[in-house]
FIPAKOL-411809 format. One line per field, with one value per residue (C-alpha): chain; residue number from 1; x, y, z negated. Coordinates in nm, 3 decimals. Each point is the difference from the previous one (the first is absolute). Example, Ala and Ser with C-alpha at 12.3 -4.5 7.8 and 13.67 -1.06 7.14 Angstrom:
# FIPAKOL-411809
ch <- [A/A]
i <- [1/2]
east <- [1.230/0.137]
north <- [-0.450/0.344]
up <- [-0.780/0.066]
//
This chain:
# FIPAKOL-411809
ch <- [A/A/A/A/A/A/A/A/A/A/A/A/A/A/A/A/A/A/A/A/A/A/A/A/A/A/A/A/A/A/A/A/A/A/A/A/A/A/A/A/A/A/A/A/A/A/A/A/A/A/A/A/A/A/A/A/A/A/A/A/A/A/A/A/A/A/A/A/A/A/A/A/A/A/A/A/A/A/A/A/A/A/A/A/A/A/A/A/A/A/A/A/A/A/A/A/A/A/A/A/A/A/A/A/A/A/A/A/A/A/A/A/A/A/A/A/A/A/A/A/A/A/A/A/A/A/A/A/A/A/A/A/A/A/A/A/A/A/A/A/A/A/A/A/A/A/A/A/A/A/A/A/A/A/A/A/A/A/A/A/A/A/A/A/A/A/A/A/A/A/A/A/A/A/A/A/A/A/A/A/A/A/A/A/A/A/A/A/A/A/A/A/A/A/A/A/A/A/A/A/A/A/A/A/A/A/A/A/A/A/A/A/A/A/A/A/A/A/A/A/A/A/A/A/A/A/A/A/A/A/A/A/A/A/A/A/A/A/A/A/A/A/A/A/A/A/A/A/A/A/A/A/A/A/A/A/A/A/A/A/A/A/A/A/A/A/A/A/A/A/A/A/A/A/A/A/A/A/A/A/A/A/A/A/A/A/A/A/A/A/A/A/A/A/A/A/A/A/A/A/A/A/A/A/A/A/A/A/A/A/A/A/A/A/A/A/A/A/A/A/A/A/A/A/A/A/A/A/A/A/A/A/A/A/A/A/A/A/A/A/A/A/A/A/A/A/A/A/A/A/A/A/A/A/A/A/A/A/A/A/A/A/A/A/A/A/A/A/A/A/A/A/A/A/A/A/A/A/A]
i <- [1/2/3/4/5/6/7/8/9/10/11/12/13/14/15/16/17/18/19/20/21/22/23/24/25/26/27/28/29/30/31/32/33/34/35/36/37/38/39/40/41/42/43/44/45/46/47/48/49/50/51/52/53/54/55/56/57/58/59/60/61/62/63/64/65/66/67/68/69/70/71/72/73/74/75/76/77/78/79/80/81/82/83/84/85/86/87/88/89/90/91/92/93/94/95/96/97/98/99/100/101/102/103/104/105/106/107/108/109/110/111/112/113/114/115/116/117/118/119/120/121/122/123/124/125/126/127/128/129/130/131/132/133/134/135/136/137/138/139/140/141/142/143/144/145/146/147/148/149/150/151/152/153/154/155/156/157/158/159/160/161/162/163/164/165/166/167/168/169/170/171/172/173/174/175/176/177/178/179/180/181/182/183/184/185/186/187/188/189/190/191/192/193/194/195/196/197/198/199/200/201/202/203/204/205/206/207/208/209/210/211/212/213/214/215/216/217/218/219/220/221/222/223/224/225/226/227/228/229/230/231/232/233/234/235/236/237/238/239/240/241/242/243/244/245/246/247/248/249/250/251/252/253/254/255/256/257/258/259/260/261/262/263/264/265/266/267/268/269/270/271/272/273/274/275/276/277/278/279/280/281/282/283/284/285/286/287/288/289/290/291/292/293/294/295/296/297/298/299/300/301/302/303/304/305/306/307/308/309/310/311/312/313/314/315/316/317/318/319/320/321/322/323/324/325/326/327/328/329/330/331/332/333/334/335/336/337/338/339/340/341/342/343/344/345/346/347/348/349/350/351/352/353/354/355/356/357/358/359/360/361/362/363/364/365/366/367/368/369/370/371/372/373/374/375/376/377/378/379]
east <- [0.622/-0.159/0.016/-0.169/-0.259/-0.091/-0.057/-0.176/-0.294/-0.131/-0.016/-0.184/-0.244/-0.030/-0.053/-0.283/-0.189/-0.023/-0.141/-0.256/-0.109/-0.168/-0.248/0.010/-0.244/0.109/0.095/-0.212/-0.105/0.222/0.309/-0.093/0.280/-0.004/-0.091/0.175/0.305/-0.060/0.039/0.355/-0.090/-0.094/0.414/0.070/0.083/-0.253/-0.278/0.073/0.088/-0.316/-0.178/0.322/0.117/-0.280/0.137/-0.045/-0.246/-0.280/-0.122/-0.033/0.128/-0.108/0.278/0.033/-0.076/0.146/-0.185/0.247/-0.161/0.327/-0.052/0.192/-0.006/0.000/0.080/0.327/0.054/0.163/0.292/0.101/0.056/0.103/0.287/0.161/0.231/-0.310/-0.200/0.282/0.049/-0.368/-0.036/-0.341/-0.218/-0.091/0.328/-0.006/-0.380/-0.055/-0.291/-0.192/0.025/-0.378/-0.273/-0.171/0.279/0.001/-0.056/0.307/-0.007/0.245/-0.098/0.171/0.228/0.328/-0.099/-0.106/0.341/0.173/-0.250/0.139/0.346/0.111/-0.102/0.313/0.220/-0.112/0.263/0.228/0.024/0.371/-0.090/-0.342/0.161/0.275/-0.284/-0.079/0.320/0.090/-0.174/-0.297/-0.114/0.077/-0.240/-0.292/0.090/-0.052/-0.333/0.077/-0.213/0.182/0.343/0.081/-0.091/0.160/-0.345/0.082/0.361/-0.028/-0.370/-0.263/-0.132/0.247/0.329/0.309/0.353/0.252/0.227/-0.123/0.054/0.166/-0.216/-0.258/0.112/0.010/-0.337/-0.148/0.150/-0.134/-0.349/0.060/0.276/-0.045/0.208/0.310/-0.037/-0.033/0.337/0.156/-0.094/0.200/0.313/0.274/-0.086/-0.389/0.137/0.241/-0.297/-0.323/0.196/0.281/-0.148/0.311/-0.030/0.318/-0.125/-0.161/-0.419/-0.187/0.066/0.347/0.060/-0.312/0.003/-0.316/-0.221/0.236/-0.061/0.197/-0.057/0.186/-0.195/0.204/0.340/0.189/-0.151/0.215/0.298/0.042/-0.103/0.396/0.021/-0.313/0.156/0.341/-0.210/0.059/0.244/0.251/-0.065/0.326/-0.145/-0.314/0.144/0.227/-0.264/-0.080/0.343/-0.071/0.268/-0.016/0.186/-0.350/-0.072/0.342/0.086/-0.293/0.049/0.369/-0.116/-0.140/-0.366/0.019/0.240/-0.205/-0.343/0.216/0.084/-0.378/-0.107/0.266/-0.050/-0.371/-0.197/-0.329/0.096/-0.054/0.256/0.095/0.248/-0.030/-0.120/-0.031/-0.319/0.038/0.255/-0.174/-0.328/-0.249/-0.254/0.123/0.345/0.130/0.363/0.245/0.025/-0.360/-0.050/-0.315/0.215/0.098/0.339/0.035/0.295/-0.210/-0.259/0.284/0.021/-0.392/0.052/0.272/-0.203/-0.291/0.203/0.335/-0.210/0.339/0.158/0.148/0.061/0.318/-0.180/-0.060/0.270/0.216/-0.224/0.176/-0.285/0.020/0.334/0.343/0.235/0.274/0.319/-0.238/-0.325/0.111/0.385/0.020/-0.244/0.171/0.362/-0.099/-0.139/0.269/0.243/-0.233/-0.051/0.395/0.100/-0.238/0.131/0.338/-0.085/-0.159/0.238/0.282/-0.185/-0.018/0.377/0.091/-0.234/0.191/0.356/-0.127/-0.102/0.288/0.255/-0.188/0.033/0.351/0.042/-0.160/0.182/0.348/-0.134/-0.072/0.321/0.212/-0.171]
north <- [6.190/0.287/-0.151/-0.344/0.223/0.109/-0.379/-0.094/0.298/-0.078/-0.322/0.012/0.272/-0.275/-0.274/0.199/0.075/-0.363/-0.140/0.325/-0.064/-0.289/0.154/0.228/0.044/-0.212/0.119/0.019/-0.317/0.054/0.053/-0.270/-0.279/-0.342/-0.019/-0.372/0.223/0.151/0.417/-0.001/0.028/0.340/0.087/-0.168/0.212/-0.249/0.143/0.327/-0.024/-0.155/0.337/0.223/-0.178/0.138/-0.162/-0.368/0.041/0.087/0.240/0.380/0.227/0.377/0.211/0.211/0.354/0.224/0.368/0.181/-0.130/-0.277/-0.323/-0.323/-0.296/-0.346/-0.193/-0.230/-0.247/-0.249/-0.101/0.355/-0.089/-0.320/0.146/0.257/-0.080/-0.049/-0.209/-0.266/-0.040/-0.058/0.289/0.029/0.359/-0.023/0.081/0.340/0.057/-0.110/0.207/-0.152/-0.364/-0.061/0.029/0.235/0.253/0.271/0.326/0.217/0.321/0.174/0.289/-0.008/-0.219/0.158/0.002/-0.389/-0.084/0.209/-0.177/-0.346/0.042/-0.113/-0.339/-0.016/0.033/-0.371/-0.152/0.290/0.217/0.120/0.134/0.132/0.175/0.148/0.158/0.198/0.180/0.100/0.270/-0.204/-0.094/0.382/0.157/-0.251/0.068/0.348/-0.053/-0.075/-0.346/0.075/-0.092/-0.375/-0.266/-0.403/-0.099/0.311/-0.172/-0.333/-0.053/-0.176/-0.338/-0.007/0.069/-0.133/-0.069/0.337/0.067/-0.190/0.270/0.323/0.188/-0.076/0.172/0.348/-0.112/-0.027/0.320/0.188/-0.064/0.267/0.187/-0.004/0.360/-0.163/-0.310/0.220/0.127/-0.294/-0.187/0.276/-0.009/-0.198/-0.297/-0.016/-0.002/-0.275/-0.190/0.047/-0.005/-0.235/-0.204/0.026/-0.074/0.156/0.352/0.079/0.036/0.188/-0.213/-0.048/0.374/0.055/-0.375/-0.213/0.018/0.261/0.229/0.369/0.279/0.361/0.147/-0.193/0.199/-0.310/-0.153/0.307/-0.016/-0.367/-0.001/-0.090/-0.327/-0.066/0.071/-0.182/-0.332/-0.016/0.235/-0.114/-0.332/-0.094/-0.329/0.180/0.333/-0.196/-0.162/0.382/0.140/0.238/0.084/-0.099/0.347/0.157/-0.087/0.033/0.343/0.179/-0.117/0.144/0.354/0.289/-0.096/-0.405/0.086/0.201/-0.233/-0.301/0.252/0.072/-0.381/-0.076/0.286/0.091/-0.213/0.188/0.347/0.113/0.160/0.165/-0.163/-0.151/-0.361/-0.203/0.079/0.368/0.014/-0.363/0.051/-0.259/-0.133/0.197/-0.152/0.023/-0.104/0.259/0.032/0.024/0.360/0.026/-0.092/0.217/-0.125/0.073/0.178/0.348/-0.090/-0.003/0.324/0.082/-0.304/0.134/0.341/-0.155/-0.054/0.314/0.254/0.182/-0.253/0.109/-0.193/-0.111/-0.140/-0.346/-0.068/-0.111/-0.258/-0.359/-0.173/-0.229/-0.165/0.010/0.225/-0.152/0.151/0.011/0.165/0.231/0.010/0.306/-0.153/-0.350/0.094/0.264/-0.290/-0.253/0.298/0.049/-0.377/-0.033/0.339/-0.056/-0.363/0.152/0.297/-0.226/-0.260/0.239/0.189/-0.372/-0.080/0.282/-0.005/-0.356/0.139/0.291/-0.258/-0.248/0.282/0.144/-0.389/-0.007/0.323/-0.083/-0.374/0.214/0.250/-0.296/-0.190/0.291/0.109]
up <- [-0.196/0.199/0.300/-0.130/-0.129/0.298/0.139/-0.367/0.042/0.347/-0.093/-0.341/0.223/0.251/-0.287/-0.140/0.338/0.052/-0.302/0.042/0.345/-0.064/-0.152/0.326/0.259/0.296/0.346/0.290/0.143/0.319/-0.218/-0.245/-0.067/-0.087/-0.376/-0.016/0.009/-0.356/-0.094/0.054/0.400/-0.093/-0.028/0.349/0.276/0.210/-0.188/0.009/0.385/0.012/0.019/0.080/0.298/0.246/0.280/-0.096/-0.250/0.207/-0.305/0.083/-0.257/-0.079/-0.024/-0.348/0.071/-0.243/-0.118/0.218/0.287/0.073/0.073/-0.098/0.200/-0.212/0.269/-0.066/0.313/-0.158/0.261/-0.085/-0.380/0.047/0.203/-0.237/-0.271/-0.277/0.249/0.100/-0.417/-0.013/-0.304/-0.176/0.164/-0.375/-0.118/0.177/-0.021/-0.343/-0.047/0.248/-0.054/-0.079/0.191/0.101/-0.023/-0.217/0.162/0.141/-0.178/0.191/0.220/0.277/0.184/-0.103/-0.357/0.063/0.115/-0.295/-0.282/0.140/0.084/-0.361/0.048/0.169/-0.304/-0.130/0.205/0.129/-0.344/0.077/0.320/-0.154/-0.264/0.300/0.160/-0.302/-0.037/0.395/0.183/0.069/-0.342/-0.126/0.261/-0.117/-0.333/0.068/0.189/0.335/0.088/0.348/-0.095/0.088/-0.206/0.073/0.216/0.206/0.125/-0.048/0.095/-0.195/0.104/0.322/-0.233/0.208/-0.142/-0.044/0.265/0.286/0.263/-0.084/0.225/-0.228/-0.285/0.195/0.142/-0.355/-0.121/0.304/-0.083/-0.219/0.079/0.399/0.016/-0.146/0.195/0.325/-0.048/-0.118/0.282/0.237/-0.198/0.087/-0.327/0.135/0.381/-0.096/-0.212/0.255/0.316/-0.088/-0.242/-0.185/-0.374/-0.113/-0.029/-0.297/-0.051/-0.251/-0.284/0.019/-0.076/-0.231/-0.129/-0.003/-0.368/-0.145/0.277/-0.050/0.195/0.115/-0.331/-0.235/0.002/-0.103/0.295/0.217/-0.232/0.044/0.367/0.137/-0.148/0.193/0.298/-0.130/0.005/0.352/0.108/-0.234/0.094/0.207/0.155/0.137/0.087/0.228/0.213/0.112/0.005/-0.264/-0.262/-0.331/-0.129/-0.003/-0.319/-0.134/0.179/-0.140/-0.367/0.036/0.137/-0.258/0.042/-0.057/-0.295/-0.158/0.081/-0.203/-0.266/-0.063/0.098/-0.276/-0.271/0.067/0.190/-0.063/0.090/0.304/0.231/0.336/0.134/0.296/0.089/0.277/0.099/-0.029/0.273/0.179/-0.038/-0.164/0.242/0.260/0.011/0.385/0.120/-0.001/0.338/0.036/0.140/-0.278/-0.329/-0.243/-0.009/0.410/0.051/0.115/-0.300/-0.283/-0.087/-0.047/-0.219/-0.185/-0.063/-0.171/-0.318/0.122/0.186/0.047/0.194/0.304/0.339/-0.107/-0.316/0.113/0.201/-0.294/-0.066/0.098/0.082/-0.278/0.117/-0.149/0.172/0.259/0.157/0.328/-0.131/-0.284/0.060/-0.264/-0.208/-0.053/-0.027/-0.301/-0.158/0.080/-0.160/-0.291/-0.060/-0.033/-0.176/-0.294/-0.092/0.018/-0.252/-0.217/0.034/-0.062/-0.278/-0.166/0.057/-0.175/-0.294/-0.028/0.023/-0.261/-0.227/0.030/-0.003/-0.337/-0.168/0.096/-0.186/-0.315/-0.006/0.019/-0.291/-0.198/0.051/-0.090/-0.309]
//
């Protein structure tokens, strides 16, 4: 119901400014239509490009010039709209600018362009109100909520008259967030995902939204957002098929859940998902945007680099500190000789206790039935 709302309210708006435009003042005489073609031209996109499109219609426009001293240019070529995703559908302007639809236009009261984009952005939520109502509840919507007009809004990264389909080109996506966040693009651009994206063109690594997701973006302020930061990185490094096409080991994943800080991130992921803790994550010991290869001489996991890592969280740690790390990978009889035959002993010796334990909890209670069936028989 909510969502057909949203349809039913433009339109009745839309309904209304057409039956009172005809008792509007006309156009100019350059932007004039045919009147053979009745009011209803008034909600084509012909007419409106009739003025708007500047290139074919011959018609100058002023641009709007806001208080703050901004200006806004009207312009809309119309090859431009026709080629993004609302153009090729042929959808009304009206729908979207359904304040307006008659002419002449009702003044913009905005003042400035920011606060114009803000004011307009809504219109957005007539056809998209899932995504709309996203926005309101990630970091985005909570810092205009709280004032800031600067925080993105959907015209911001998907455009406004020139709006293209989602996930054309990945380097778009980090091309849109750096508008804004040109620091953390800079550094994710150097690291060895950007270097595989921009340089590669490979479209395995992951972009911004795959680890902050698209309308429900989350940031490093939300602690859940830290806490639950792994099984981001599980999407792909867990993933056997794709890990293999790089020669990088699945036990990643797997090995850190089974040491003390992954079993005690599941235990809080688990028992108290909105708590924060410090235990270690992957990007604590990886990095975030900064994430190099191991063997990169710059990465905080470089062998020479591991135990300033280590300090940030032991700041007692010695030399010898990180060297019983395992790298993330199971021990073998070659690597970790010591390593993987206590394991192998341990893996056998507890089955054996327990199983023995068992065995003769059995024989205790079989030998104590036997007992009682010979009491009974010889009383």
């Amino acid at each position: 119901m909510k969502s057909g709302w949203r349809w039913a309210l433009p339109a009745l708006a839309v309904a209304c400014l057409a039956a009172w435009s005809l008792a509007a003042d006309p156009p100019p005489a350059e932007a004039a239509q045919d009147d053979t073609q009745g009011p209803d031209q008034r909600f084509d996109n012909a007419y409106c490009l009739g003025c708007h499109d500047g290139e074919t219609s011959g018609i100058s426009l002023n641009e709007i010039e806001f208080p703050s001293g901004e200006t806004l240019d009207i312009n809309v070529p119309r090859a431009v709209y026709e080629d993004s995703v609302h153009g090729r559908i042929d959808m009304p302007c009206v729908l979207c600018h359904t304040d307006i639809s008659e002419y002449p236009h009702r003044p913009v009261e905005s003042l400035s362009l920011r606060e114009y984009v803000v004011d307009n952005y809504p219109a957005c939520a007539t056809c998209h109100d899932a995504q709309y109502s996203a926005t309101h509840d990630n970091v985005h919507g909570a810092a205009l909520l709280n004032g800031n007009i600067e925080a993105a809004v959907c015209t911001d990264c998907h455009g406004a008259h020139d709006v293209q389909r989602a996930g054309t080109r990945a380097t778009a996506i980090q091309q849109t967030c750096e508008n804004c966040h040109f620091e953390i693009y800079t550094i994710y651009a150097d690291s060895v995902h950007g270097a595989a994206l921009f340089e590669e063109d490979n479209t395995d690594v992951p972009t911004c939204t795959d680890c902050h997701g698209v309308h429900d973006v989350e940031g490093p302020t939300d602690s859940p957002f830290h806490l639950f930061s792994p099984q981001i990185c599980a999407d792909c490094h867990a993933d056997e098929q794709l890990m293999a096409k790089y020669d990088i080991s699945t036990e990643v994943f797997e090995t850190y859940v089974a040491d003390f800080h992954g079993t005690t991130v599941v235990i809080f992921e688990e028992l108290a998902p909105d708590q924060e803790t410090n235990k270690a994550v992957c990007i604590d010991c990886h990095g975030v945007h900064n994430i190099a290869s191991a063997d990169n001489p710059e990465s905080q996991t470089f062998r020479e680099n591991l135990l300033g890592t280590c300090q940030r969280c032991h700041p007692d740690a010695t030399a010898n500190f990180p060297t019983s790390w395992m790298s993330h990978y199971s021990p073998t009889r070659e690597d970790a000789p010591l390593v993987f035959w206590v394991n192998l002993f341990y893996r056998i010796l507890i089955p054996l206790v327990i199983g023995a334990m068992l065995l003769w909890v059995i024989i205790d209670v079989l030998k104590r039935l036997a007992a009682r069936r010979r009491e009974a028989a010889n009383a």
